[in-house]
N, C-alpha and C positions, 0 to 999 in steps of 0.2 A: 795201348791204354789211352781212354782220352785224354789225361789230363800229359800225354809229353806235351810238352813244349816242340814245337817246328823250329827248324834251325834259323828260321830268316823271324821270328818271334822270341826267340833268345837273344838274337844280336840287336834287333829294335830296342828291347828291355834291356838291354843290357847300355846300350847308348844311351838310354835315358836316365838313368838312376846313377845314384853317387855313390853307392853302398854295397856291399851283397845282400844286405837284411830289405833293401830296399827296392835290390834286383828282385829278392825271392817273393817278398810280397806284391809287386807288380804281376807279376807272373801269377802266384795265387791266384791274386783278382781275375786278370784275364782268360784263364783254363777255368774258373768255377761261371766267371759270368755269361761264357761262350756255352756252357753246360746248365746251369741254373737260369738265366734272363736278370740273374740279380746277383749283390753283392752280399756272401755270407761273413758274419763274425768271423772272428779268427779262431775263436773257439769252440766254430761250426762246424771248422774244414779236420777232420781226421789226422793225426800224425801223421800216418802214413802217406797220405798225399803229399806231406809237406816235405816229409822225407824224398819221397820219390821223386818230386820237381827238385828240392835240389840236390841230389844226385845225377840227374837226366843233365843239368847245364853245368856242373862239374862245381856247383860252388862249397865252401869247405865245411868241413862235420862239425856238426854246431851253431852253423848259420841258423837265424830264428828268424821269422817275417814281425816286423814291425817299422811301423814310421813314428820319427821321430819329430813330426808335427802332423796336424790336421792339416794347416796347407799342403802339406805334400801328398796327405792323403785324400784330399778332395783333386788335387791337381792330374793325380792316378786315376781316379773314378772317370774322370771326364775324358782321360785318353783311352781309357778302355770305352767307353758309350762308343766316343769315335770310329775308334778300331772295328768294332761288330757293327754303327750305326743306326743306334738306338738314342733316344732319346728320355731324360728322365723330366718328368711334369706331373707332381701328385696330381695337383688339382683336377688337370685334364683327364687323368687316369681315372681318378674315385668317377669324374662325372661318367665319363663311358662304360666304367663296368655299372655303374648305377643304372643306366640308359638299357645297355645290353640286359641286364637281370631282369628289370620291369617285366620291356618286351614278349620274355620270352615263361615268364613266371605263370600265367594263365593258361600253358601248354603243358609246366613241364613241371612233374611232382619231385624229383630228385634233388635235394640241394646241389648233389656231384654236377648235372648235367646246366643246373644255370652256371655253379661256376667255368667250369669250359664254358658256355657262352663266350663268360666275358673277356676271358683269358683268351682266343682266340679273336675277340675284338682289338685287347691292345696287342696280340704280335702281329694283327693288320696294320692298326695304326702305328707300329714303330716304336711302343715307347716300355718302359722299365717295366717287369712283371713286380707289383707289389707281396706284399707276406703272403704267407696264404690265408692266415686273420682277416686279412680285408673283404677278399670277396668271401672267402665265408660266413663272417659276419653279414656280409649285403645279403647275402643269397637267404639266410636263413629268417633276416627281417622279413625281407618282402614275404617269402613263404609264410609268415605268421601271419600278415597280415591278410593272406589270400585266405586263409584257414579260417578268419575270423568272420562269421556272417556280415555283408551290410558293410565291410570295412573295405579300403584300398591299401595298396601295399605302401610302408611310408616314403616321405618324400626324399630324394638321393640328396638333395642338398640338405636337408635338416641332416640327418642321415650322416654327411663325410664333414660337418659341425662336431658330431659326435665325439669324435679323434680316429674315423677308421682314416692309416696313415699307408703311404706309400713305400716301403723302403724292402731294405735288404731280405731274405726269404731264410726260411730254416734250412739245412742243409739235406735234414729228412721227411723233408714234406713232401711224399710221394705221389698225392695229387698232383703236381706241379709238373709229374714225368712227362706225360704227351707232350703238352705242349712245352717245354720246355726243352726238349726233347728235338723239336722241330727246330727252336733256336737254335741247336746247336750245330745245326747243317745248312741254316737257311738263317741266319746271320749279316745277308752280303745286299739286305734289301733296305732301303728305307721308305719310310712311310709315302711318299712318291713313286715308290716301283724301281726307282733308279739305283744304281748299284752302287754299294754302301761304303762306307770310308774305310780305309785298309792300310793306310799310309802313316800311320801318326804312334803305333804304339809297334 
């Protein structure tokens, strides 16, 4: 199953954290972000998955994932970018999927296939895959706007003003499969080509 844990990724997380609750939700994070390109709720991930991770590193019935601050939880978020080599940047993100949408909006009448565009622009560029709201939303703008005689599609910056926001994905956003999909094997790249950080979580 995807989500075991690797034995040399159990001991990494396990050296890092103070806690079991702290162990298990490391691990969450890292087997959903390896699988997703992003970071779901907690109340995203299935029981059963939670169950099964901590079963798989032996830790005890009852164990529940939660941190017991934000810094700890942002301090996790950043060793997993790390670890796979990804990088989180709304701003950069909204503009590139906005760039790739445009582009390709005058070709292409499906909202599905601008999103892939853009989704395959950031796991070129290296960086976090946003909700699936964002580029939805992009893709569906500019579409209206092609649709409209005499109009151009609107502007991505007015546009990511709006609050389209870069963050964690739903867990059952099935758009997301392909290319997220790709993350989950091809992980070991960064936005340079060079091979990805592997050592920190």
């Amino acid at each position: 199953m995807f989500f075991s844990p690797g034995s040399e990724e159990g001991d990494r997380v396990a050296e890092r954290t103070d806690s079991n609750e702290h162990q298990l939700t490391l691990l969450l994070m890292l087997k959903s972000y390896q699988r997703m390109g992003c970071f779901p709720k907690r109340v995203e991930i299935p029981d059963m998955v939670v169950d099964f991770v901590r079963r798989a590193v032996d830790l005890p019935e009852g164990t529940l994932p939660f941190y017991a601050s934000e810094k700890t939880a942002k301090n996790h978020r950043m060793l997993v970018r790390q670890r796979v080599g990804v990088r989180y940047d709304g701003k950069w993100a909204r503009e590139l999927a906005w760039e790739a949408i445009r582009s390709e909006a005058a070709s292409k009448n499906n909202p599905a296939d601008l999103i892939n565009v853009a989704l395959e622009k950031l796991v070129e560029a290296g960086l976090e895959l946003p909700a699936f709201s964002t580029p939805d939303h992009m893709a569906s703008t500019v579409r209206a706007g092609w649709r409209t005689p005499g109009s151009a599609p609107a502007s991505g910056s007015a546009r990511a003003r709006t609050g389209a926001r870069v963050c964690c994905g739903c867990w059952t956003s099935r758009s997301w499969c392909r290319v997220r999909n790709r993350r989950s094997t091809g992980l070991s790249s960064t936005p340079s080509g060079r091979p990805g950080h592997t050592s920190n979580v």
